[in-house]
C-alpha positions in Angstrom: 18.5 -94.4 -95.6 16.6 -91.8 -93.3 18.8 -89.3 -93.8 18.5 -89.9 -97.9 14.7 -90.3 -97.3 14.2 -86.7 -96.1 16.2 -85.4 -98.6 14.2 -86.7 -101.1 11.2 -84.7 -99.2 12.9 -82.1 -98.7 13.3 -82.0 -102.4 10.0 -82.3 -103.6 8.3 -79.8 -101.0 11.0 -77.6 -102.5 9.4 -78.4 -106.0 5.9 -77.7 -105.0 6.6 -74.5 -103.0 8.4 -73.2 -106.2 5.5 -74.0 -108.8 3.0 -72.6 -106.2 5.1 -69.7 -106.4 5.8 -69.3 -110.1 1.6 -69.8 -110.3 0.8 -66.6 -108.0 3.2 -64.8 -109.8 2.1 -65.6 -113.0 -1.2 -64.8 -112.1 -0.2 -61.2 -110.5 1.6 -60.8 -113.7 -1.6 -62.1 -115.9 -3.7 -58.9 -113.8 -0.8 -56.6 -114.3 -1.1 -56.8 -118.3 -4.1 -54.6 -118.2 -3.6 -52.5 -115.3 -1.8 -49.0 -115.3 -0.6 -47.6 -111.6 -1.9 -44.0 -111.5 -1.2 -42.8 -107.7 -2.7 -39.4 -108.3 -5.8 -41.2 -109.6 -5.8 -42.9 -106.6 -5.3 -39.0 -104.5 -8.4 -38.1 -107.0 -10.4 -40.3 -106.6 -9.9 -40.6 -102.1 -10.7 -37.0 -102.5 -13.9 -37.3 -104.4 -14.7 -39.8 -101.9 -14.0 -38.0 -98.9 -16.7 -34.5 -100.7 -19.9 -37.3 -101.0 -19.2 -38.4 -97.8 -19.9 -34.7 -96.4 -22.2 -33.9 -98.8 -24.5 -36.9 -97.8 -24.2 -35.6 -94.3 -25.0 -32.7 -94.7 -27.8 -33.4 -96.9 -29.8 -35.7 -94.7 -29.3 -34.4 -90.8 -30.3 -36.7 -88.5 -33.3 -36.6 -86.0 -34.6 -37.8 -82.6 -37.7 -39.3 -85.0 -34.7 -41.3 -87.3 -34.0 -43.0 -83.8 -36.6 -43.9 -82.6 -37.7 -45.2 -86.2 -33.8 -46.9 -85.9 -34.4 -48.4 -82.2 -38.2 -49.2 -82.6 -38.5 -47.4 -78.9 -42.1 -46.6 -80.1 -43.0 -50.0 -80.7 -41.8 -51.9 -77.4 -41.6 -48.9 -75.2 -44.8 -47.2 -75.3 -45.6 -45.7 -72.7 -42.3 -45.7 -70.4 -39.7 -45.4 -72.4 -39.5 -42.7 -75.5 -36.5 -40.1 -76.5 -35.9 -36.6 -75.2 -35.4 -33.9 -77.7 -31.5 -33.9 -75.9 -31.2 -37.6 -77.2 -31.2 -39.3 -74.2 -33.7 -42.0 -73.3 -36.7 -40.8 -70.8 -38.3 -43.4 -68.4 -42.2 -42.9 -67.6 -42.6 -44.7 -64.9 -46.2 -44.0 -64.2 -46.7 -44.8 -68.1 -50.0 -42.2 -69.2 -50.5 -40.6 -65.6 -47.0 -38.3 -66.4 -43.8 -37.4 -64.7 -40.3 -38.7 -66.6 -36.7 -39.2 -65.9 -33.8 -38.8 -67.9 -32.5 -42.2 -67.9 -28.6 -40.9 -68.8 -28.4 -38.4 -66.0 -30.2 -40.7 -63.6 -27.3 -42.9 -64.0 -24.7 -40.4 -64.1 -26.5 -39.3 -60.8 -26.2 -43.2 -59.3 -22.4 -43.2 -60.6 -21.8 -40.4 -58.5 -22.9 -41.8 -55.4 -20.3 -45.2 -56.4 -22.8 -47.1 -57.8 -21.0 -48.8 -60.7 -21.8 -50.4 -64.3 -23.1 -52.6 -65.0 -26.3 -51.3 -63.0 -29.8 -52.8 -62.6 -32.5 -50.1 -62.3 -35.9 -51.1 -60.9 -38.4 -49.0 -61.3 -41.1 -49.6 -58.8 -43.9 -46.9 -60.4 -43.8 -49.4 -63.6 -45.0 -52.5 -61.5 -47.2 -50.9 -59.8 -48.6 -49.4 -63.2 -48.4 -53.2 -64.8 -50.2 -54.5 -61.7 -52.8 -52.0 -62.3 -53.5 -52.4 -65.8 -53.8 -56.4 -65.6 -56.5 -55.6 -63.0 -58.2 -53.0 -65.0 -58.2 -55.1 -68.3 -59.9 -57.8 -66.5 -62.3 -54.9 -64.5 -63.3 -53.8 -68.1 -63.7 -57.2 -69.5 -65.9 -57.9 -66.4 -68.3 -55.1 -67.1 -68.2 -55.6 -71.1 -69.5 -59.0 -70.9 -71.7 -58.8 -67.7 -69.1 -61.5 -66.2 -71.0 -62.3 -62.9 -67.3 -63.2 -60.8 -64.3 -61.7 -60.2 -60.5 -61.5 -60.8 -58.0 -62.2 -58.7 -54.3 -62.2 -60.0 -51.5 -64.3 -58.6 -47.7 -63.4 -59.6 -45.6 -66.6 -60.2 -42.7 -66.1 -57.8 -40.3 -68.2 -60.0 -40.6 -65.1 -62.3 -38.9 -62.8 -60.0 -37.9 -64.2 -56.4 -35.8 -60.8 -55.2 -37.1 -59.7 -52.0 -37.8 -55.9 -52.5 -38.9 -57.0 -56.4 -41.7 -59.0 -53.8 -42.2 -56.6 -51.4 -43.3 -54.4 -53.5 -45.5 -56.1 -55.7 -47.4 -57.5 -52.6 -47.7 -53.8 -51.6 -49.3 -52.7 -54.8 -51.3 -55.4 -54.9 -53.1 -55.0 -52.1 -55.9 -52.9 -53.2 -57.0 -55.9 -56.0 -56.2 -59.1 -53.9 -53.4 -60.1 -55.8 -51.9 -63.0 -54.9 -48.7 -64.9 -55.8 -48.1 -69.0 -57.1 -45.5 -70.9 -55.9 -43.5 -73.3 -57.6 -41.3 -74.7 -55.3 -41.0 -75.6 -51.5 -38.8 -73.2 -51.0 -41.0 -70.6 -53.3 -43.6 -71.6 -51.1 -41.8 -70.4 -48.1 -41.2 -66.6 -49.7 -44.9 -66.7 -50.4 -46.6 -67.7 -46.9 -44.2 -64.9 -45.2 -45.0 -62.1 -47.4 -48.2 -62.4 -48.3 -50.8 -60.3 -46.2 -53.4 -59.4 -47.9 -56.4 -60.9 -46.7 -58.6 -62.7 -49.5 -55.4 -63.2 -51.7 -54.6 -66.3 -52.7 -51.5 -68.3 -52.6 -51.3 -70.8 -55.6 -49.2 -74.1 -54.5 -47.9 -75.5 -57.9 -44.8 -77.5 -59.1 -43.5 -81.1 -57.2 -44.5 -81.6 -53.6 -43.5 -83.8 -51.0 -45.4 -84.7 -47.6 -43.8 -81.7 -46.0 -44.5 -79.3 -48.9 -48.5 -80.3 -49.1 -48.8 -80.2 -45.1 -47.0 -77.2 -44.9 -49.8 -75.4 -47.0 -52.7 -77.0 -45.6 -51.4 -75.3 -42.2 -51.1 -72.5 -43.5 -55.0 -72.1 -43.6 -54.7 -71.9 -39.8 -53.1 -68.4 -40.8 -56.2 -67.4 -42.9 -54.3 -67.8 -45.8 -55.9 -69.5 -48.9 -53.4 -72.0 -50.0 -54.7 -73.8 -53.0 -52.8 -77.2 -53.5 -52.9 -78.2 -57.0 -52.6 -81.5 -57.9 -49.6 -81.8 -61.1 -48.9 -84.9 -60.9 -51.1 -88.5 -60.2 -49.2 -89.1 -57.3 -49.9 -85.9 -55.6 -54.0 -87.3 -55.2 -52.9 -89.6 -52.6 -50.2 -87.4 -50.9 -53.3 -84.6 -50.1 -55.6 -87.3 -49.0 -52.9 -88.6 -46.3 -52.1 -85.0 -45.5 -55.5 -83.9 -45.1 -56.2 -87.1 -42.6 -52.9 -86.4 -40.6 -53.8 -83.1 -40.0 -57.4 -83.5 -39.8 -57.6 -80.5 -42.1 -60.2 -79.7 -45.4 -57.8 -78.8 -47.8 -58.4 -76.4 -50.7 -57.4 -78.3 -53.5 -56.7 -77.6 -57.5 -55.8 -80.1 -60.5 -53.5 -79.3 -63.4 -55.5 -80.2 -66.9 -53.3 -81.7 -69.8 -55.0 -79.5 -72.6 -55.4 -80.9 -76.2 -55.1 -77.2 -77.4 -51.4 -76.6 -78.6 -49.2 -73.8 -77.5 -46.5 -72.6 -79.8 -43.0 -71.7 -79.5 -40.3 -73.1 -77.3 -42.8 -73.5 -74.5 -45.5 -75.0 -77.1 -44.8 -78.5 -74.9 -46.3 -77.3 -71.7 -49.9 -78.6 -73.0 -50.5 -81.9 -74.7 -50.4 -85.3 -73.8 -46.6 -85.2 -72.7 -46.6 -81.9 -71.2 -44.1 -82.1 -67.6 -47.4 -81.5 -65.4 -50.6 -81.7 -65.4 -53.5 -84.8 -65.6 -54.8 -86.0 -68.9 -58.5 -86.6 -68.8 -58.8 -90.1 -67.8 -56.3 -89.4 -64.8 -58.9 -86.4 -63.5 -61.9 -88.8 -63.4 -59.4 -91.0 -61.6 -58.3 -88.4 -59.1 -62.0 -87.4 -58.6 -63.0 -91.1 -57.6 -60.4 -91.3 -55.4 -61.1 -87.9 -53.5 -65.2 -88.9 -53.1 -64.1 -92.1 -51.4 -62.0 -90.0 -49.1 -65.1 -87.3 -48.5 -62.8 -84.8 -49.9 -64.4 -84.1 -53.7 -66.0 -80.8 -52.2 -62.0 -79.8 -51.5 -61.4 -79.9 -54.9 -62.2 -76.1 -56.0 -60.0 -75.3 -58.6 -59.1 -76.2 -62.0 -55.7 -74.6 -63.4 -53.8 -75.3 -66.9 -50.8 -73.5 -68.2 -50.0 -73.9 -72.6 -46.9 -71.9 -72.1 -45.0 -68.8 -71.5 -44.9 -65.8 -74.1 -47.7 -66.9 -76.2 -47.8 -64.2 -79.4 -51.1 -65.6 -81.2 -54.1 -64.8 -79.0 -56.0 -67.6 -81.0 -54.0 -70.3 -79.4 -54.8 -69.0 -76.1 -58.4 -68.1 -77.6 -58.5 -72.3 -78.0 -57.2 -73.1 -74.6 -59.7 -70.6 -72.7 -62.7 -72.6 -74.4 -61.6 -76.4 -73.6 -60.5 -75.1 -69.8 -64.2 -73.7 -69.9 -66.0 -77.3 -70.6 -63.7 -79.0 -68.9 -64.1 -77.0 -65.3 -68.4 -77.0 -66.1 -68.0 -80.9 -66.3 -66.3 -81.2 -63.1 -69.1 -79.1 -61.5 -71.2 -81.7 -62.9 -69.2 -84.7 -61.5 -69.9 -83.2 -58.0 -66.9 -81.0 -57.1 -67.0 -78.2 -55.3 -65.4 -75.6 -58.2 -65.3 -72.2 -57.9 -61.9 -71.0 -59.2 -60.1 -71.4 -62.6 -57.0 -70.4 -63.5 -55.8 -69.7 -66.6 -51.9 -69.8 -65.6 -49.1 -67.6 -67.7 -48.5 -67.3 -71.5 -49.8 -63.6 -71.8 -46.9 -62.2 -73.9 -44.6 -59.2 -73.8 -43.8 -57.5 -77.6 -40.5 -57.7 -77.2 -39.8 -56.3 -81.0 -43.1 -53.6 -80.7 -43.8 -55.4 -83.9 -47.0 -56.5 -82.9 -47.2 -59.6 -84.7 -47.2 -63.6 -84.0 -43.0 -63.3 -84.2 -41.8 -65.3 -81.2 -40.4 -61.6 -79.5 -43.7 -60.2 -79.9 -47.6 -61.3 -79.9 -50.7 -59.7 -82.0 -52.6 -59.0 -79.3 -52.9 -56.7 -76.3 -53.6 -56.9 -72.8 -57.3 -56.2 -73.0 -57.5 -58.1 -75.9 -56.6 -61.2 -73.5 -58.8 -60.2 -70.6 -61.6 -60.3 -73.1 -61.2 -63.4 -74.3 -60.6 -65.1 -70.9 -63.5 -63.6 -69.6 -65.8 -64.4 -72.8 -64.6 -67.7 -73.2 -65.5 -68.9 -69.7 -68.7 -66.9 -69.2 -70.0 -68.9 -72.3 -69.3 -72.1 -70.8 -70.7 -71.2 -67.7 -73.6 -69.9 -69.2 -74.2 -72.8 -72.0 -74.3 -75.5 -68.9 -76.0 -73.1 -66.6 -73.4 -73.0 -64.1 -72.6 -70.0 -61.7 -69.2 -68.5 -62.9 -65.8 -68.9 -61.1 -63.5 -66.6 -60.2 -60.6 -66.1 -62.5 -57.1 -67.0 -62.1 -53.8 -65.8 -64.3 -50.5 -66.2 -63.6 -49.3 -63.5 -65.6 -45.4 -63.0 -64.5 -43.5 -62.1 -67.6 -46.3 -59.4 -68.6 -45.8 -58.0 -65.0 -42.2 -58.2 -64.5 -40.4 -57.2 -67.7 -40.5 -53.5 -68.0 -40.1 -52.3 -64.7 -36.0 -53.6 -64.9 -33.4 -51.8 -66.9 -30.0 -53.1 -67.4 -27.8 -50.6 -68.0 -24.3 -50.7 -68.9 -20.7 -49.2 -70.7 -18.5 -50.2 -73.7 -14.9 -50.7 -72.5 -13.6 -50.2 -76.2 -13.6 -51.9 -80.0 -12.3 -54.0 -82.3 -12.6 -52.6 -85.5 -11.8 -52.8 -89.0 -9.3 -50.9 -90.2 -9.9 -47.2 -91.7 -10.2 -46.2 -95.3 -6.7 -44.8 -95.4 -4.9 -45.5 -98.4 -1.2 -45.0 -98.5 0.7 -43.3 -101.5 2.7 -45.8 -103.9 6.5 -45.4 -103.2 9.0 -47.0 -105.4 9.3 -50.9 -104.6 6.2 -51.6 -104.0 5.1 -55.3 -104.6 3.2 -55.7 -107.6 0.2 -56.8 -105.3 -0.1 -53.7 -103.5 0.0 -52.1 -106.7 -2.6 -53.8 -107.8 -4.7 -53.2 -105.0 -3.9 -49.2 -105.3 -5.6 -49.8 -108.7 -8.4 -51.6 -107.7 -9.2 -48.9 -104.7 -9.3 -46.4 -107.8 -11.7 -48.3 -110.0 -14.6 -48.3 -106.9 -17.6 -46.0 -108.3 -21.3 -47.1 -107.5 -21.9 -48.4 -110.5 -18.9 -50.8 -110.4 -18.6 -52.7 -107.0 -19.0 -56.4 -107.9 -15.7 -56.7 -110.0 -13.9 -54.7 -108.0 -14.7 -56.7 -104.7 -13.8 -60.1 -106.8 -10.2 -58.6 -107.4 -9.2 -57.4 -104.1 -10.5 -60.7 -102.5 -8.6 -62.4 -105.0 -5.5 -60.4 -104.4 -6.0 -60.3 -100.4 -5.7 -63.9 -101.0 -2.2 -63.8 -103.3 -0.8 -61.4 -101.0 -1.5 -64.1 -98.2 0.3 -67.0 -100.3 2.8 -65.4 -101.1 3.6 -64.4 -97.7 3.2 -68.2 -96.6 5.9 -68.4 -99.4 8.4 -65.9 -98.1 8.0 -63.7 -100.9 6.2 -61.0 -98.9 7.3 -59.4 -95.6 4.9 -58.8 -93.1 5.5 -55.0 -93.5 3.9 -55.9 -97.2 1.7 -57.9 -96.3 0.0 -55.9 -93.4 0.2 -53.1 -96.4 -1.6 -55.1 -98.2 -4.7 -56.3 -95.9 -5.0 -52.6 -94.7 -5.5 -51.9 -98.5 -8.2 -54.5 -98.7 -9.9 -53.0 -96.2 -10.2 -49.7 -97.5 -11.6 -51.4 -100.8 -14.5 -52.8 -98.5 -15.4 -49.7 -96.7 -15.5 -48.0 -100.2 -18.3 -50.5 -101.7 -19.8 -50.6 -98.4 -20.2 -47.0 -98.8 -21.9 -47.3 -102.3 -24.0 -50.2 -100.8 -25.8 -48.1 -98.7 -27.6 -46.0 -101.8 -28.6 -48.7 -103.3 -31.7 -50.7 -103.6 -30.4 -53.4 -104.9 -27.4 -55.5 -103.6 -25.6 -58.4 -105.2 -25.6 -61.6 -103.6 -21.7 -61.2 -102.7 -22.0 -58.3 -101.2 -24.9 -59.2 -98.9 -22.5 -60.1 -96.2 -19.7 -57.3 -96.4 -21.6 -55.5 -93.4 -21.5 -58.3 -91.3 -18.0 -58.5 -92.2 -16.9 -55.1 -91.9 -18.8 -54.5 -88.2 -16.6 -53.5 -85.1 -16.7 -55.6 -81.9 -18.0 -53.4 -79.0 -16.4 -55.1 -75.6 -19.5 -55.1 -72.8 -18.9 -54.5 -69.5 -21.5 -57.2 -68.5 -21.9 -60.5 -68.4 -24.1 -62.1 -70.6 -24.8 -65.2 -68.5 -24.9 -63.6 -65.4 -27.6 -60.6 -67.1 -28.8 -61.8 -69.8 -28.8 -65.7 -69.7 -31.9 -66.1 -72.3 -30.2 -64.1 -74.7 -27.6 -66.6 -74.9 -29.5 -70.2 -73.9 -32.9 -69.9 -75.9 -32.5 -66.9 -78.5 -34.2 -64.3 -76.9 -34.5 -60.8 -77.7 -34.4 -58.6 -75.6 -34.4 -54.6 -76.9 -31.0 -52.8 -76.5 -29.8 -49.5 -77.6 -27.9 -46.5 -76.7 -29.6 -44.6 -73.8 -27.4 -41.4 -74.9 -26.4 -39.4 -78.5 -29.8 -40.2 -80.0 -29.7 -36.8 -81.8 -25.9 -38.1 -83.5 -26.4 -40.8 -86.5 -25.4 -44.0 -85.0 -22.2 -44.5 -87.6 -20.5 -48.1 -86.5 -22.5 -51.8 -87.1 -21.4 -53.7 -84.0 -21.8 -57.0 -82.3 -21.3 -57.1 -78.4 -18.6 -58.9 -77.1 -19.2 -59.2 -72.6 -16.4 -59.4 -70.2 -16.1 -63.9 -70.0 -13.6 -65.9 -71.9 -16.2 -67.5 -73.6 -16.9 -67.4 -77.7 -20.3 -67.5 -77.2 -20.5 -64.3 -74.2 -21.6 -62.2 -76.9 -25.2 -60.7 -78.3 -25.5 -60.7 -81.8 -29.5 -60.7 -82.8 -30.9 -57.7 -82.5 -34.8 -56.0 -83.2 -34.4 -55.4 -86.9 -37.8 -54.3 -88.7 -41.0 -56.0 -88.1 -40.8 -59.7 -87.6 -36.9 -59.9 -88.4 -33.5 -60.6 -86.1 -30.8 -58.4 -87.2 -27.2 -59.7 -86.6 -25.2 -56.4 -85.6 -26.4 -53.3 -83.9 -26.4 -49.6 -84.9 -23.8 -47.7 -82.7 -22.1 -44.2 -82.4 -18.3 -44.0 -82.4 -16.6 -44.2 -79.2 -15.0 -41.0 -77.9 -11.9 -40.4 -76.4 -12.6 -40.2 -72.6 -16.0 -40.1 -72.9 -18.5 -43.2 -71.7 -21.0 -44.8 -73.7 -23.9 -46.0 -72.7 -26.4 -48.7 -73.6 -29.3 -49.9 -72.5 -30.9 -53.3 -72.3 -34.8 -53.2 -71.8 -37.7 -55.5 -70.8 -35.5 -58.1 -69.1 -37.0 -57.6 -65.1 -38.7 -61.4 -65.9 -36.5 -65.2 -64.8 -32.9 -63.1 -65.9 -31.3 -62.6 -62.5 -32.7 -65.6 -61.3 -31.5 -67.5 -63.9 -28.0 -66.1 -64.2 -24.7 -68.2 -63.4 -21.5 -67.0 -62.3 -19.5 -67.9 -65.8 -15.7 -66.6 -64.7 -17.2 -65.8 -61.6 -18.7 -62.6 -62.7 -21.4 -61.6 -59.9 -24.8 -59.8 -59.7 -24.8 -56.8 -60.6 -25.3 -53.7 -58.2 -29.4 -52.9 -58.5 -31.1 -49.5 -57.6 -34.7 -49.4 -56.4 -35.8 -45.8 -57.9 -39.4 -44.2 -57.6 -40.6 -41.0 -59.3 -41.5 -37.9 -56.5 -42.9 -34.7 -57.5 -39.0 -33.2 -57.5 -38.0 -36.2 -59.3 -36.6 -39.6 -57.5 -36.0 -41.4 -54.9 -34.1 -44.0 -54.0 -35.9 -46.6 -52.3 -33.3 -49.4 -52.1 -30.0 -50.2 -53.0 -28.3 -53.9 -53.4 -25.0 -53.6 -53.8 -23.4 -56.3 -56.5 -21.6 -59.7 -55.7 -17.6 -58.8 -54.4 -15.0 -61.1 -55.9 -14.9 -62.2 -52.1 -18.3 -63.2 -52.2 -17.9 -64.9 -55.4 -15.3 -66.8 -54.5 -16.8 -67.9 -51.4 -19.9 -69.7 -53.8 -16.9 -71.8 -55.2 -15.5 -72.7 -51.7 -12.5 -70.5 -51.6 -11.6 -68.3 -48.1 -10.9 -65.0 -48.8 -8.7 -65.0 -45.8 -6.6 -68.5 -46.6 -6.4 -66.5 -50.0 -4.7 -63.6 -48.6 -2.3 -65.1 -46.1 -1.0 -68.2 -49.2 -0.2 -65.0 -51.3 1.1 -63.0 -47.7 3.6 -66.3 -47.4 4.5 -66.6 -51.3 5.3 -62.9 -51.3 7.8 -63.7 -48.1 9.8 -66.2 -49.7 10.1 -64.4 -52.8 11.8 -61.6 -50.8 14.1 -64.1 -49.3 14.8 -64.8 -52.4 15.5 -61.4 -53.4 13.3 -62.0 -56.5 10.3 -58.8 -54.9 11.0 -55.5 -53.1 9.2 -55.2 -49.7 7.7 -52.4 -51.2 6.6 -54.2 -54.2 4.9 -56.9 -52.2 3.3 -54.7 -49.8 1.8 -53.2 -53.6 0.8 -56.5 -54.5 -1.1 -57.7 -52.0 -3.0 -54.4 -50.9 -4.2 -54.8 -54.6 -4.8 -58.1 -53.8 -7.1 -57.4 -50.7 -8.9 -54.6 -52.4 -9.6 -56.9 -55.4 -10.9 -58.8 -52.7 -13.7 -56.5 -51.5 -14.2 -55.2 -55.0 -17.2 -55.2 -57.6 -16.5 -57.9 -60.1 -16.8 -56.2 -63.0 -14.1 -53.4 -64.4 -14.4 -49.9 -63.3 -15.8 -47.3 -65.7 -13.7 -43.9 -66.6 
């Protein structure tokens, strides 16, 4: 009965397959009826094609100004980063005060001294230049309004913990007082060892335990100012133990739970259930509490934070003027206040689109000064109250620019050429259908024939399924498909108007560009939250980019790749403008603005490492090097996952022993296999450029 049973099926799948089959052919047959083959219209016509293409080129040459239009280097860079009249990307590190670098032969020069892609350039000029310009914003704003305090910045560590990245921006701080925040015990720990400039201020945020509040209070005993702010309810009573233990007056801050809304991904970080912070009723709470304990003339500071990258500057425009009733108030309740601090949210335009788009903001940095300084100075004034000095926590405003991530394009996937293929004699009736449909392309017909070589791509992949096309066909087949796209997609590109079907064939038609990066290790934001981040070519800019590419990095992972890129003003472009690869020849590209929470945040996703970094700094003659930090070896990467590099080396020493007992490995071949083994060891874990 079985055996009958699949007979029977056996039967009727034959049944199906053979009316499926008698269906396509029918309907190839239906298109032949008013189709003529006509290979030397097909030569003609792949001739005419091939004359526009030059004649296009050579009627519109392209320019340095057609790049930086392309790249929108104008827009974000301005002023470090613009395009040589060689094509090559220039760094000002100094921004207005002068002096440049070629960005592609400074890393040319780094590769020649075994620094490999990917590479992280820091350039130390451009935070000194960011420090500088925060602090004369708010100098400026000071004078405009007739502000009667001062500023004095802090840098939120948690922004940027690398040591020299600290070092340095402590150094060039100096000469304003600029301080730094700390967000956690252990942030507070970088901050109270590096910080020596007297009369800056070290900003104590984020949870605390006992140990964490005490360990600031002592730090006064340094001559530090350590400012504890209270985040959380709890916190009141911790400080008030701590400052009885240690018989110590603490300087203390509290976190305000702002009514005014931020906006964006961070738009929680005011509001009734922002993370930290005290709503109203739990600040007159907290202020009760420190009077009984004779400590309400500690309590010096007021601080709220409405979120990071904030691109309308009337949000912040609405949190500066409820900070600036709420700290005069608190003078009036008795406390001691005489600092407020405005925290982060000033905004880097990411796109150079200046605009309220998330990846850029509509305002600029003295445009922000002005209105923190304005805001509070009418408060102040209104309850006749003396002024406080001012507090931001600008880290993403200071940090971004000064990082570039630079790195090469192993090779590409990409669609195949326009090559069509002569008709020879037994050719399936599908392929000759497609000849004919190639032929028909002109710019003023591009809809229909799109509809019939989709149509017949798909027939030539049934019948295939079938067995009524070889795979020599049916390859044949796809690769004629392909040169029907590239065809319309040639005519798409003079034309102002596209139909709807066609909307996507770019998309569809773009080459895979494999990165040798790392996406979660370099560029974690770009893949977690959407962020854009500009990237483009640091070389060729005088060549039109050709190829539309996505970037595919190094990991085993569908989603390692970047595929939103700057388009025009307030838009997210899904492929990226590209010049085709040469034959032993690198390609460069660039990814800029990212020096804020990226290497920090990164993870080691198929144990791909940090990357090397290069401190540089501008001299009269051109650059120095002020630091190099060499990237993560596999061996140090595999030590973060528990794994010896020595018990490594001697299992494979012993494996590779028994397989020549086994006469299955040479002792020649082994001793091969695991001197590239130990050299992998002590390698850079990314692949090695040409």
């Amino acid at each position: 009965m079985m055996a009958e049973r699949a007979m029977d099926m056996k039967i009727d799948t034959d049944s199906t397959t053979q009316a499926t089959t008698e269906a396509v052919i029918s309907k190839t047959d239906r298109r032949e009826s008013h189709r003529t083959v006509s290979p030397e219209k097909v030569e003609t016509a792949t001739q005419s094609n091939t004359i526009k293409r030059s004649a296009a080129v050579e009627a519109e040459e392209w320019s340095i100004e057609k790049s930086e239009e392309l790249y929108r280097i104008n827009g974000w860079g301005d002023p470090y980063f613009s395009i040589n009249a060689v094509g090559h990307v220039t760094v000002s590190p100094k921004g207005l005060r002068g002096g440049s670098l070629d960005l592609c032969d400074l890393v040319n020069g780094l590769k020649q001294r075994n620094l490999e892609l990917p590479l992280l350039i820091r350039f130390s000029d451009i935070l000194e230049d960011r420090i500088e310009r925060l602090n004369a914003c708010f100098a400026k704003a000071i004078a405009r309004y007739n502000y009667p305090g001062i500023y004095r910045g802090v840098f939120p560590v948690k922004c940027n913990q690398q040591r020299h990245f600290v070092q340095n921006l402590v150094k060039f701080g100096q000469p304003y007082q600029f301080g730094l925040e700390a967000g956690s015990k252990p942030e507070l720990l970088i901050a109270l060892a590096s910080l020596d400039t007297k009369g800056a201020l070290v900003i104590c945020n984020g949870y605390k335990d006992q140990e964490y509040v005490e360990t600031a209070m002592l730090a006064q005993k340094l001559g530090q100012t350590a400012i504890v702010v209270m985040e959380q309810v709890e916190e009141v009573e911790q400080v008030i133990e701590a400052s009885k233990k240690l018989r110590i007056k603490p300087v203390l801050g509290i976190r305000a739970k702002l009514c005014a809304k931020g906006m964006g991904r961070w738009g929680t970080s005011a509001g009734d259930r922002a993370k930290f912070g005290l709503t109203i009723p739990e600040i007159l709470t907290a202020i009760e509490k420190l009077r009984k304990a004779d400590l309400l003339d500690s309590l010096q500071l007021l601080h709220f934070h409405i979120g990071s990258q904030i691109s309308s500057i009337s949000v912040l425009k609405d949190a500066f003027r409820e900070a600036g009733h709420i700290y005069t108030e608190l003078s009036r309740l008795g406390a001691n206040m005489q600092y407020l601090d405005v925290g982060g949210g000033l905004g880097v335009d990411y796109d150079g689109s200046k605009t309220t788009f998330a990846a850029s903001k509509n305002y600029n940095m003295q445009n922000y000064a002005n209105d923190v300084v304005a805001a509070i100075n009418d408060a102040c004034n209104q309850a006749s109250l003396p002024v406080p000095t001012l507090i931001s926590e600008s880290g993403r405003a200071i940090a971004s620019h000064q990082s570039v991530l630079v790195f090469d394009i192993l090779g590409s996937s990409d669609v195949v050429e326009d090559t069509v293929e002569a008709i020879v004699e037994g050719d399936h009736l599908i392929i000759r259908n497609l000849h004919e449909t190639y032929a028909s392309i002109t710019r003023d017909n591009l809809q229909e024939p799109f509809n019939d070589a989709a149509q017949f791509k798909e027939e030539a992949i049934s019948l295939f399924g079938l067995g009524y096309l070889s795979l020599p066909e049916r390859a044949k087949a796809e690769r004629l498909f392909w040169s029907c796209c590239h065809r319309i997609q040639y005519h798409l590109h003079a034309m102002d108007f596209v139909p709807e079907e066609l909307t996507n064939l770019e998309q569809v038609m773009a080459s895979i560009y494999y990165m040798n990066l790392s996406v979660f290790q370099s560029a974690p934001d770009s893949w977690a939250i959407d962020q854009l981040f500009p990237i483009m070519p640091i070389h060729r800019l005088n060549e039109e980019p050709t190829q539309r590419a996505t970037l595919a990095d190094l990991t085993c992972d569908s989603d390692g790749k970047i595929d939103r890129f700057i388009g025009a003003a307030r838009e997210v472009k899904p492929l990226l403008e590209v010049h085709t690869l040469k034959d032993n020849e690198p390609y460069y590209l660039g990814m800029f603005l990212n020096g804020a929470y990226q290497e920090i945040m990164g993870n080691l996703h198929n144990l791909f490492g940090d990357t090397n970094t290069v401190h540089i700094r501008l001299t009269p003659t051109g650059y120095e090097i002020e630091h190099v930090v060499k990237g993560d070896t596999m061996k140090e990467v595999l030590s973060y996952v528990q794994y010896s590099s020595d018990d490594l080396l001697e299992s494979m020493r012993k494996r590779t022993e028994i397989a020549m007992e086994e006469k299955k490995i040479t002792l020649e071949e082994s001793q091969m296999l695991l001197q590239h083994y130990e050299r992998c060891l002590t390698g850079y874990t990314y692949l090695s450029s040409m």
